[in-house]
C-alpha positions in Angstrom: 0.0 0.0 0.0 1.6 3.5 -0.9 2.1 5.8 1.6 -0.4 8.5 1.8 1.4 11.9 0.6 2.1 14.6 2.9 0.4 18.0 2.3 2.5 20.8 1.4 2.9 23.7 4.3 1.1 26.7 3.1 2.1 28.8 6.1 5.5 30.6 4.9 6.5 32.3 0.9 8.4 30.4 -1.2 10.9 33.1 -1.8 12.4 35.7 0.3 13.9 38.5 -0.7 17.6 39.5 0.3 16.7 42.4 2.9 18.4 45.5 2.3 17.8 49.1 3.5 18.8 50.6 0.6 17.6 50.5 -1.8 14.0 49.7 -0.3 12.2 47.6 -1.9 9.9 49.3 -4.6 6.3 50.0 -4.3 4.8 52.9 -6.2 6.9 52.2 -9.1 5.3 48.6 -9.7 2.0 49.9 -10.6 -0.8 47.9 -10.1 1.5 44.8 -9.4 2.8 46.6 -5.9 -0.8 45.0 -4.8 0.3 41.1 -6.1 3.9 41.0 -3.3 3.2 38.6 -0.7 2.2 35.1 -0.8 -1.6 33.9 -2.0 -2.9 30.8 -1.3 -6.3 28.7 -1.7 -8.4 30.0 1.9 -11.9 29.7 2.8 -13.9 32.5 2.6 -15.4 34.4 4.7 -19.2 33.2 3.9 -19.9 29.2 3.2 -16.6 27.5 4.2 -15.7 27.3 1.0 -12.6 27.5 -0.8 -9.2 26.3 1.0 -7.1 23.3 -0.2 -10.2 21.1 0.7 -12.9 22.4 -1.4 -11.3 25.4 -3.5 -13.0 27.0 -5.8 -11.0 26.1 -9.0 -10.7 24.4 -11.7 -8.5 23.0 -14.2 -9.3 21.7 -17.8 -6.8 19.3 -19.0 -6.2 17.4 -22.3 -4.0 15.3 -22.8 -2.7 12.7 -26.4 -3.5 9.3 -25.7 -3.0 6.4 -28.4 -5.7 4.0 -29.2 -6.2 1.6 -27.7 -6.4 3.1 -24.6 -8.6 6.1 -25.7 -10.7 5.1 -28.6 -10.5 9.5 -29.5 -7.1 9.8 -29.5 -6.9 12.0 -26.0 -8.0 11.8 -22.2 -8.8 14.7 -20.1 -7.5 15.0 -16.9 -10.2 17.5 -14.8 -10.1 18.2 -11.5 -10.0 21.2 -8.9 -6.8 22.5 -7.5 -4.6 24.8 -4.9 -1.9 26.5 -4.8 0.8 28.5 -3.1 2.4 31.6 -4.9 4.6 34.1 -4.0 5.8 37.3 -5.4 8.6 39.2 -4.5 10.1 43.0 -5.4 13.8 42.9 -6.4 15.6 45.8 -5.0 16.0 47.5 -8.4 14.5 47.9 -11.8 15.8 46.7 -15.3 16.7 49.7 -17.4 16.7 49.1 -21.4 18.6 52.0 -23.0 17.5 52.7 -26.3 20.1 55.9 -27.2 17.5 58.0 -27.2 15.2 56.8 -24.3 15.4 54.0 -21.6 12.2 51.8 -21.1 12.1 50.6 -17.1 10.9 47.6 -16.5 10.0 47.7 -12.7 10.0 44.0 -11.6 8.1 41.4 -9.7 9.5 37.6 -9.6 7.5 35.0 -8.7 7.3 31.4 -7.4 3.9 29.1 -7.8 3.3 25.4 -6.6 0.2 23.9 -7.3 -1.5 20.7 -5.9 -4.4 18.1 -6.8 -7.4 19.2 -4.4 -8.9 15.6 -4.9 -8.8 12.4 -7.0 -5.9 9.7 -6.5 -3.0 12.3 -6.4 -4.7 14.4 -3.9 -2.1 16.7 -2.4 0.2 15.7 -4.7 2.6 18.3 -7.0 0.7 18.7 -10.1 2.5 21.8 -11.9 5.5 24.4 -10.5 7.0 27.5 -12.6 8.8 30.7 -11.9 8.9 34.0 -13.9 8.5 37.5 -13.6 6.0 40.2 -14.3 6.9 43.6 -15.5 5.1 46.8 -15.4 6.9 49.1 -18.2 7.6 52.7 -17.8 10.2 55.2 -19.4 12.5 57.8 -18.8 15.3 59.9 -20.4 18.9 58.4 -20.7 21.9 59.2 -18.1 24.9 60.6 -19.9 27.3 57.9 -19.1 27.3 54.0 -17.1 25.4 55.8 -14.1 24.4 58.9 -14.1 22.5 60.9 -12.7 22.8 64.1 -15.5 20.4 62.7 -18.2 20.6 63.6 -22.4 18.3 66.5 -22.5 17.1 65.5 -26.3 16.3 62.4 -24.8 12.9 61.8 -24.6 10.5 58.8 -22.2 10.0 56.2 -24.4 5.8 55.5 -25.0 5.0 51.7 -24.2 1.4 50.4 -26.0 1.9 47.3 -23.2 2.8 48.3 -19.9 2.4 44.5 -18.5 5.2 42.0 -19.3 4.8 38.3 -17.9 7.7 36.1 -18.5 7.0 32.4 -17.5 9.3 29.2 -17.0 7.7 26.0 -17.2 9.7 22.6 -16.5 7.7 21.2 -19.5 10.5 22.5 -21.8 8.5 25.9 -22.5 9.0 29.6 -22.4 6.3 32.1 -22.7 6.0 36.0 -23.1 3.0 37.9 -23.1 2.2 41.3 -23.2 -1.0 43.1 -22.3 -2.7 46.3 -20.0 -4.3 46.7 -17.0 -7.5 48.2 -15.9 -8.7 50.1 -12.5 -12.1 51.2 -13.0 -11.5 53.1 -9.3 -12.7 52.5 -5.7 -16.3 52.5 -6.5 -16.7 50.0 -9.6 -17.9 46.8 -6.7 -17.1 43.4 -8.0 -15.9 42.1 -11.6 -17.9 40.9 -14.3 -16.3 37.6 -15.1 -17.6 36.3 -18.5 -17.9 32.6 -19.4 -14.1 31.2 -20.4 -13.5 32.0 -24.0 -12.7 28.8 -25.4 -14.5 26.4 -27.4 -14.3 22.7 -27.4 -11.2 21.1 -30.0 -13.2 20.2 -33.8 -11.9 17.4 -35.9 -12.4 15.1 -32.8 -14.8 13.5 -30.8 -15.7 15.7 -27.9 -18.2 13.3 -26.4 -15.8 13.2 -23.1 -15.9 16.8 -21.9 -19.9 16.3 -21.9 -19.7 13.5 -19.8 -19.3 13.2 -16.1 -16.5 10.7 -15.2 -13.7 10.5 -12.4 -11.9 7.1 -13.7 -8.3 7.7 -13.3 -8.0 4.4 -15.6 -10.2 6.4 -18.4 -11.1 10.0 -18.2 -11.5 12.3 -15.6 -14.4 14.8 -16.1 -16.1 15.2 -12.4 -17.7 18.2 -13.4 -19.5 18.6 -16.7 -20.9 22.8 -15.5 -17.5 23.2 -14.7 -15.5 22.0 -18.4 -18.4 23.6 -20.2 -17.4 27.0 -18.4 -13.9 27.0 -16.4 -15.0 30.4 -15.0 -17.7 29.5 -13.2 -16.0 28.6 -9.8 -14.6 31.9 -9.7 -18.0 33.5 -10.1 -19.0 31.9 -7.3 -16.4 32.6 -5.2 -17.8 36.4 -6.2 -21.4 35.5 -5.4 -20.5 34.0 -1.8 -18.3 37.1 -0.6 -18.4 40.3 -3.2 -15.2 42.4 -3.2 -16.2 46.2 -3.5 -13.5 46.8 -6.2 -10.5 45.6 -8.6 -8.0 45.9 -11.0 -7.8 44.1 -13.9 -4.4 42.3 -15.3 -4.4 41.3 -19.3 -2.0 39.3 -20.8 -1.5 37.9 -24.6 1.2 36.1 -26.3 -1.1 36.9 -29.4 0.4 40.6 -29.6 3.3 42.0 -31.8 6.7 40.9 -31.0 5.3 37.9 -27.8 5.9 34.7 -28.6 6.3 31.2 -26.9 9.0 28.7 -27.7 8.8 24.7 -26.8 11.6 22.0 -26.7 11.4 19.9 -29.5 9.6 16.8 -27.9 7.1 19.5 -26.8 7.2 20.5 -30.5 6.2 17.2 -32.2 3.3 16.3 -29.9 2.1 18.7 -27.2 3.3 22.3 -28.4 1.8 25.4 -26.5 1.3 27.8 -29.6 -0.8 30.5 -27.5 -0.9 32.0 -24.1 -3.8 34.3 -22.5 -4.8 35.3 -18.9 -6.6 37.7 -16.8 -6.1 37.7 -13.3 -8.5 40.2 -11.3 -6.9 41.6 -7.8 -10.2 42.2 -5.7 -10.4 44.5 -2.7 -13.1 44.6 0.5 -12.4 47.8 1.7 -12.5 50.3 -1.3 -9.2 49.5 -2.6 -7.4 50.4 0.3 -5.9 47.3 0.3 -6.4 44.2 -2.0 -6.8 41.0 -0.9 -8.1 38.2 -3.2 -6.6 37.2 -6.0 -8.7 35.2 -9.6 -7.4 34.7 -12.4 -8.4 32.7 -15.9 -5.7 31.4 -17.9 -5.9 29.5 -21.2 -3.1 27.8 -22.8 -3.7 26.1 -26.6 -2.2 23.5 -27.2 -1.2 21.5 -30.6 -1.6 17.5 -30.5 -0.6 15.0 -33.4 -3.1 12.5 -32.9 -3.4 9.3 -34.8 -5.2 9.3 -37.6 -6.4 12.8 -37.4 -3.0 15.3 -37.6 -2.8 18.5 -35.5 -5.4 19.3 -33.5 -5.7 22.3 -31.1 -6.6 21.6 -27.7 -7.6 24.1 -25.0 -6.0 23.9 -21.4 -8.0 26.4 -18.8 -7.2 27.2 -15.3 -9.4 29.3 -13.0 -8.7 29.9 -9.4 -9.4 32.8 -6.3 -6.8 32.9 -3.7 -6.4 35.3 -0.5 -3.1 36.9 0.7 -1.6 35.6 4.2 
């Protein structure tokens, strides 16, 4: 009999940050990401019980290829809610790009994220880990010289269309960029309006699996049909069982000019991620004085060879809502 796994300890960051006095850590000059530095985890809410490690309100939508004859459509899916840990931390600095005649700042966040099955035959175990760094971009004139401070008086702030950056590392062999904007409708605007997950179901396949409920680790794994048909809905009911007053809203797109995503070659021939898109919604209780829940909706497509039908694309969708410790 295998031993039963050991839950993770959500208690502490991930990630420290080497203290120093100066230079502080930044705050202003992040933006809207000053809000995301801390650690976020999976916590039940204040209404209902609902939503630590136990019973989260997540969800995650996940295809993957499987030969015949041990899927008779050519892929399983792999459903099932989650939680997670994630930390974000300030570096004590920014990253200057000097241009000659302008320096774009990117004012930097790095991050850590663990996440872990919330039920099925893994429960509690590691399911998905990656690191990266989100940037918000600003610019400035150029410093005559290596340091400074005198700057080139003809020099001139550089304009940036995308002010987010989010770089990602994922052990799967793949890198991905995305760029996007953020909104803050202000103080006042209550909670978000989250629409239904844009994604539709892959074509040139048989879909017949995301319509059924099933939790057979030795098939499929489709425990919740409401849930695959629209990814977003746990996170509107995490709104609906404790409404934030406010938020801001993070976009992110490697469907922009000059984004991209690259995979290893294995990744290449049979699994490649070809487009990334999320938008994470920082919630506040109190007015945005301070803001402490965290959604988000990510989709990542993904291109399968499968046998006998060629490249299909296959969407993968995670939703969550965390709270800050």
């Amino acid at each position: 009999m295998a031993a039963k796994v050991t839950p993770p300890d959500l208690s502490h960051p991930l990630v420290h940050e080497p203290p120093q006095a100066n230079p502080p850590e930044p705050t202003t000059s992040l933006g809207p990401l000053e809000h995301l530095v801390g650690t976020w985890t999976n916590q039940s809410l204040s209404r209902g019980g609902k939503g630590g490690p136990d019973n989260p309100y997540s969800y995650n939508l996940m295809p993957l290829p499987q030969s015949q004859p041990y899927s008779p459509y050519g892929y399983i899916l792999k459903n099932f809610s989650y939680y997670e840990e994630i930390t974000f931390t300030a570096i004590h600095g920014t990253a200057p790009n000097r241009g000659g005649l302008g320096t774009q700042v990117a004012n930097t966040l790095f991050y850590e994220q663990r996440v872990y099955f919330a039920e099925g035959p893994d429960k509690d175990k590691l399911v998905h880990a990656e690191n990266g760094s989100w940037l918000y971009m600003t610019g400035k004139q150029q410093n005559i010289g290596p340091y400074g401070p005198a700057v080139e008086p003809s020099s001139r702030a550089p304009q940036t269309v995308y002010n987010l950056v989010k770089q990602i590392s994922v052990p799967h062999g793949n890198s991905i960029l995305a760029g996007g904007r953020y909104v803050a409708p202000g103080p006042a605007y209550g909670a978000p309006t989250i629409p239904p997950a844009p994604y539709t179901f892959p074509s040139g396949v048989n879909t017949s699996p995301y319509l059924t409920k099933l939790d057979n680790p030795s098939d499929y794994q489709n425990p919740n049909v409401a849930y695959t048909k629209n990814p977003n809905a746990p996170l509107v009911e995490a709104i609906l069982a404790d409404p934030p007053s406010s938020y801001i809203e993070l976009a992110v797109d490697t469907n922009l000019p000059g984004y991209a995503v690259t995979n290893i070659p294995f990744e290449q021939k049979h699994a490649a991620v070809d487009r990334y898109f999320a938008n994470y919604w920082l919630e506040s209780f109190d007015a945005g004085r301070t803001y402490t829940q965290l959604q988000y909706s990510q989709t990542i497509l993904m291109l399968f060879n499968l046998q006998g039908v060629g490249q299909v694309v296959f969407p993968h969708v995670t939703t969550n809502t965390m709270r800050k410790l």
